[in-house]
N, C-alpha and C positions, 0 to 999 in steps of 0.2 A: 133044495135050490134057494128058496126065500131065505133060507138060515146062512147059505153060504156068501150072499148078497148085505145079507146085516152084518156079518162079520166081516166082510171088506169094507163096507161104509164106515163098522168100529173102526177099522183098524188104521185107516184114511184118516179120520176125524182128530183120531190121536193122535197119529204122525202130523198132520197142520197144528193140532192145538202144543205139542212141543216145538214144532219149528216157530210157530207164534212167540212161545215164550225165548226162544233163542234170538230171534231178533229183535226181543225188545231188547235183551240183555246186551247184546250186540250195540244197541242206539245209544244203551243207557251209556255205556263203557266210552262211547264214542263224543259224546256231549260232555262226559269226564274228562276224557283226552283234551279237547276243544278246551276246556273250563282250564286247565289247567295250562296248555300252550297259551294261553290269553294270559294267563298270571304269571307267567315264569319273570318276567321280568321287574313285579312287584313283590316275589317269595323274599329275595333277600333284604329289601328296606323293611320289608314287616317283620322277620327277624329280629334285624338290626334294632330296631324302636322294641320290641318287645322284649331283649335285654338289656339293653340302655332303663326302660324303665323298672325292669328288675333289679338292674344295679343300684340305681335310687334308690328303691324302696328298702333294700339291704341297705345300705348307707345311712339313710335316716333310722332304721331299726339301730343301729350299732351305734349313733349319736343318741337317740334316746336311754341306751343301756346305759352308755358312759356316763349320761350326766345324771342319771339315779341313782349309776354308783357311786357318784363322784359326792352327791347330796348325801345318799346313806352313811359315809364314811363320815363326811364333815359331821353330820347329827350322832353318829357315833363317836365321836371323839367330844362332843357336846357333853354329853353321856357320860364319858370316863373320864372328864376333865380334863382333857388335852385340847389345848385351842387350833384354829386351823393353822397357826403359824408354825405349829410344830413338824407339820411336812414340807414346809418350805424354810428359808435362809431364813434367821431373826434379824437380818438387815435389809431396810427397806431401801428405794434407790432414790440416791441424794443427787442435784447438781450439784452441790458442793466438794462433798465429799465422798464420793462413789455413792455410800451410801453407811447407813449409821441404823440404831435399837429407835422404834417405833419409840413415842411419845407420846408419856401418863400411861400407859397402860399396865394391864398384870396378866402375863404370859405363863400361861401352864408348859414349857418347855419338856418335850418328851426326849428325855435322856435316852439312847441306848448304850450307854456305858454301864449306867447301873440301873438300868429296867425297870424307872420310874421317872413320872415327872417332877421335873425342879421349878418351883415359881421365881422369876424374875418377875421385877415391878420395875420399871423406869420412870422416872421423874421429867419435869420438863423437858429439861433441856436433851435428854435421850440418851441419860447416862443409868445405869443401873443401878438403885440405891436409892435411897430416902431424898426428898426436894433441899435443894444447897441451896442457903441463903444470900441472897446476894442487895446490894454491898454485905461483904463479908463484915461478920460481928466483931468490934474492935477484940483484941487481944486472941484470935485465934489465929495456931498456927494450922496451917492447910496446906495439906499434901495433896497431890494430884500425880497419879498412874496412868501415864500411857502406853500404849498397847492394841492388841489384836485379842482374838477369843482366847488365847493362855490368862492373856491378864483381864480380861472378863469373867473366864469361869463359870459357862452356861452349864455343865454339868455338875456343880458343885451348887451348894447352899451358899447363898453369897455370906453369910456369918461364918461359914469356913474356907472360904476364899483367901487367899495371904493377902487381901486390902480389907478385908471385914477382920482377921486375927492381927495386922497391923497395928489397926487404930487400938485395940484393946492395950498390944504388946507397946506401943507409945506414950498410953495414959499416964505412967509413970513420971512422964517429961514436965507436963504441967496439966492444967484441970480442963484446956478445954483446944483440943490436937484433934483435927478432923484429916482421914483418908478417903478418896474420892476415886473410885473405882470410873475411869475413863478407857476402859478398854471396848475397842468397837471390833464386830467381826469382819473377819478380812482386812482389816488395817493394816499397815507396814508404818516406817516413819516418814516414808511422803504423805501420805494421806493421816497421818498423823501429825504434821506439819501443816497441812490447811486446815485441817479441824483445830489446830490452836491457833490460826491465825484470825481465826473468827468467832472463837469462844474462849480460850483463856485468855484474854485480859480481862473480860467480864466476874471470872473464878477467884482473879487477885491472889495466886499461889504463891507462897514465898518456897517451897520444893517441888520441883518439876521432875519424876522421874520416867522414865524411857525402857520400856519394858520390852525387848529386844527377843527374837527366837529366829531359829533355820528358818522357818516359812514363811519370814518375811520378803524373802529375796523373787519368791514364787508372786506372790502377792502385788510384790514392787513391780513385776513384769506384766502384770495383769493388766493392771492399771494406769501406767508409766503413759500409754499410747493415748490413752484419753486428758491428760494433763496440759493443762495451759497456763506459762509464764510470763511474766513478763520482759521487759526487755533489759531488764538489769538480771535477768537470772531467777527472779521471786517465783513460786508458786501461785498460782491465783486459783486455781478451781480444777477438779479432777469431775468430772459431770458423767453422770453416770447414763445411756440413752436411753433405759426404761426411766427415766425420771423427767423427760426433754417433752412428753405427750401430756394434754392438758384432761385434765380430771371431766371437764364438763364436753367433752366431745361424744360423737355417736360410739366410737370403739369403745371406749370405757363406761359410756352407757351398758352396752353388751357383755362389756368384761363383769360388769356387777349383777348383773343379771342370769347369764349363764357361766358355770363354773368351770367347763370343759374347754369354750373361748378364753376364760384367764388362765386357763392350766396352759396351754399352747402357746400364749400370747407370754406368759414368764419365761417357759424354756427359750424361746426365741429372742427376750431380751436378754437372756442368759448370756445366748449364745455371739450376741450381737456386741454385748461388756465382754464378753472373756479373749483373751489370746490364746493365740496354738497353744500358748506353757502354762498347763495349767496349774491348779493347788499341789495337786503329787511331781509336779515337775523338779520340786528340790533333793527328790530322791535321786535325780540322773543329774546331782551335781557328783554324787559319790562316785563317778567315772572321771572324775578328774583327773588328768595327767600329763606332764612335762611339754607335751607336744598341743595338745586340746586345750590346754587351761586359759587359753590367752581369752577366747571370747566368754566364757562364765565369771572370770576374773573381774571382766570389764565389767558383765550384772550384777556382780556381789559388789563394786564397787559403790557403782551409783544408787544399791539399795541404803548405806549408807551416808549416800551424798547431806542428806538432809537432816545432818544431825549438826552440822555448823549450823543452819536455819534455827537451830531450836533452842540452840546455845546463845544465840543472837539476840531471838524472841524474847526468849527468858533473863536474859539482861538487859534488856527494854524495859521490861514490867516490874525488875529488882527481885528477881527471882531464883534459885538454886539449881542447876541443873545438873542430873548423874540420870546414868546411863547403868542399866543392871539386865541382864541374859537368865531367861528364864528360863531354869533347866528342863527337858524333855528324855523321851529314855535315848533319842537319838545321841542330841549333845554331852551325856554321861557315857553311853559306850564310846564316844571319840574320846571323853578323857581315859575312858580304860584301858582303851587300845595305846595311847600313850607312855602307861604303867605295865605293857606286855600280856593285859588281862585278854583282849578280845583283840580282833580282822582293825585295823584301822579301819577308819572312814574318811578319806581323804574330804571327798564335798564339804562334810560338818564343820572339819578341822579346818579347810580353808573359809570359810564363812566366817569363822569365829576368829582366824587371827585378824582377818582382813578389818573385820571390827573392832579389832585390838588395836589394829593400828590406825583407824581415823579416829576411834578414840583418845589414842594418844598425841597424834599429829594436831586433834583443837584441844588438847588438855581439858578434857572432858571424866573425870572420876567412871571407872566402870567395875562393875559389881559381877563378877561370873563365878556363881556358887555349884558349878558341877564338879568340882574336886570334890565340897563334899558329902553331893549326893551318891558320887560313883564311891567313896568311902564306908557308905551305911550299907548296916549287916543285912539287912533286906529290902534290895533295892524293888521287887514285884508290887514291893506296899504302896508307893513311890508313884506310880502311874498308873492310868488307866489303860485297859488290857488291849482298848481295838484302838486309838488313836495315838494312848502312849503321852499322851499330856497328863501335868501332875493331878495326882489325886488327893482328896482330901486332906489326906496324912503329909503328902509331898508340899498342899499348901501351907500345910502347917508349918513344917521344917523350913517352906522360903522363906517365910513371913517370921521365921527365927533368927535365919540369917540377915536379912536385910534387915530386921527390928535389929539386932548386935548391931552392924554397920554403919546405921544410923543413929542411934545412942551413943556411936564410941566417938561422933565425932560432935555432941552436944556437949555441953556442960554437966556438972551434976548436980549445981544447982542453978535458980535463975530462971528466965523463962528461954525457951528453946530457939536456938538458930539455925538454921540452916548449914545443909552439908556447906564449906566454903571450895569452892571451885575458882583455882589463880597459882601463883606460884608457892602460896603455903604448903597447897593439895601435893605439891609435886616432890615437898623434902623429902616424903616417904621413899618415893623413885622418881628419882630424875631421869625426865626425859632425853631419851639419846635418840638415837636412830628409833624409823619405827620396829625394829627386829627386837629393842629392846621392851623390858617389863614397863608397861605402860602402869600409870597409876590407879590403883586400885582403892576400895572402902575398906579402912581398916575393920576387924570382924576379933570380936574378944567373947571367950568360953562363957558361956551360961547355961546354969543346969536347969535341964530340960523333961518335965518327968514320963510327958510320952514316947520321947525319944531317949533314954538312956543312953545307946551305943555312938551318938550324935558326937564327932571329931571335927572343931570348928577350926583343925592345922590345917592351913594351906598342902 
């Protein structure tokens, strides 16, 4: 009996001491419930702030990477002798001029033409080349090359550049013939018409030549919207807006400071200078035809507007002015395609008559040596393989032809004069209509021992 009394008192005690622990469990569950009806209505703000602050923190991780990477590279190219200009434009931005080659400097230029770099040095004034003397030293003659990157020649050694083999192929003339490498990137001959209008006449050039190519037209349009004239027509300043912000302000504080803020802050003046048509826009002139031509016609036009400005300028100052097309592999398969070799290329072809003819409407001497680069046994030698602008060798050969062209119109003996540009220039071909053969720089055979196969026939 006593035993059967202990074992229902066990059995009781147990059954309270689980029902105990089930109503705690019960309260505990319930004050959770409670706890959490109280919260529901601040679940979602603590979220919210708890990935907003995640995002930051992601954010600032991903600006810190960038800009160690962005440091490591620079110190890497430190390293291999590339300067940091060489991942960005070698023109810096000008009011004046868009923008023109940094000044006194010596730039490790990373070529990827031929996968090294090429040192340019620019002198004062921010032309590529050794310091020009100014006032010019009595009895020198002084040639001056304007131009874009063709006739700059950032991928070439400027000693084989056709303005560094010029002056050699010149020397001949008399003892002291300087060539003046003025080719700026990006240039056309609007902007190469206010960069003369505020630095050659300081240069004192008695030959002005005008170094001419298809991507001027592309160039011309870039640009064009930013230019300001005056009221008789003159050019006054082409202002480039990455150039309009002032050096000592807080942004450019920043800009010098962090490298990741100037990397952003260029693409967006980039984007703020360029037009919808950009550098490769002169490839969709090659769609040219009968029906569409009227409005590219009108671009091609006015890219040449300003080459009476320059003909004007340079007889202001007593100066010689010719106009010469620097051939490319584009403007040689237009001549090809002419001789039944290759697809015509309408764009090129009209680019280059249209040139032909304001050339010859201001009797302006013009030089287009692509007959006979499209003539040479190996034209691959000739250009470079991703741009397609001349190469070394092709400098060579311009800087032959245009050395012939301008020799044949100097004396052989004497001190040297300038091409003459008037009604003499014109006995060769009289001008008629512009459909007819505008006048040209006479070009006389000389042998040549790099080029052999070299055909200086029209």
């Amino acid at each position: 009996m006593p035993d059967l009394a202990l074992l229902k008192y066990q059995t009781f005690g147990t059954i309270c001491w689980y029902w105990g622990g089930i109503i705690e469990e019960v309260d505990a569950l319930r004050d959770a419930i409670t706890m959490q009806t109280g919260m529901s209505a601040m679940g979602p703000i603590v979220r919210f702030i708890k990935h907003v602050v995640l995002a930051v923190l992601v954010i600032i991780a991903a600006v810190c990477v960038a800009e160690v990477g962005l440091r490591a590279n620079r110190l890497h190219n430190e390293f291999s002798g590339l300067a940091p200009q060489q991942a960005s434009r070698l023109g810096s931005p000008c009011p004046i001029t868009f923008q023109h080659l940094p000044v006194n400097q010596q730039i490790s230029y990373w070529s990827s033409e031929i996968g090294a770099p090429v040192e340019i040095s620019t002198n004062s004034l921010g032309l590529r080349g050794p310091e020009v003397p100014t006032p010019k030293p009595p009895g020198r003659y002084r040639i001056v090359c304007l131009g874009d990157e063709a006739t700059l020649a950032p991928d070439i050694p400027e000693s084989e550049s056709f303005c560094g083999s010029l002056t050699g192929m010149l020397a001949g003339l008399g003892p002291d013939v300087e060539v003046i490498n003025a080719g700026q990137p990006g240039h056309c001959p609007l902007l190469n018409l206010a960069w003369s209008r505020s630095r050659l006449i300081g240069l004192q050039p008695d030959l002005v030549i005008l170094c001419c190519d298809v991507s001027d037209v592309a160039d011309d349009r870039r640009c064009r919207p930013l230019a300001k004239f005056s009221d008789d027509g003159q050019i006054l300043t082409v202002s480039n807006p990455s150039a309009s912000s002032h050096d000592d302000d807080f942004v450019s504080a920043i800009e010098r400071e962090f490298m990741l803020v100037k990397l952003v802050s260029d693409h967006f003046g980039e984007q703020l200078a360029a037009d919808s048509f950009d550098d490769n826009s002169a490839e969709s002139l090659d769609d040219l035809n009968g029906s569409s031509a009227d409005h590219p016609t009108v671009l091609i036009e006015q890219t040449w507007e300003p080459l009476a400005g320059l003909r004007e300028l340079c007889r202001q100052i007593s100066a010689e002015f010719v106009v010469a097309v620097v051939p490319s592999r584009k403007t040689v398969d237009s001549v090809a395609s002419t001789q039944g070799v290759t697809s015509m290329s309408p764009g090129t072809s009209e680019v280059l008559r249209l040139l032909g003819e304001r050339a010859s409407l201001e009797q302006i001497p013009l030089l287009d040596a692509s007959t006979e680069f499209a003539a040479h046994e190996n034209q691959s030698r000739l250009f470079l393989p991703l741009s397609g602008a001349l190469s070394a060798e092709g400098h060579q050969l311009f800087a032959h032809i245009l050395g012939n062209a301008l020799l044949e119109r100097h004396p052989s003996s004497g001190a040297p004069v300038a091409v003459p540009v008037g009604a003499e220039v014109l006995d060769d071909a009289p001008i008629g209509t512009p459909t007819k053969p505008l006048p040209t720089l006479d070009r006389r055979r000389r042998p040549r021992p790099t080029t052999p196969s070299f055909d200086g026939s029209e």
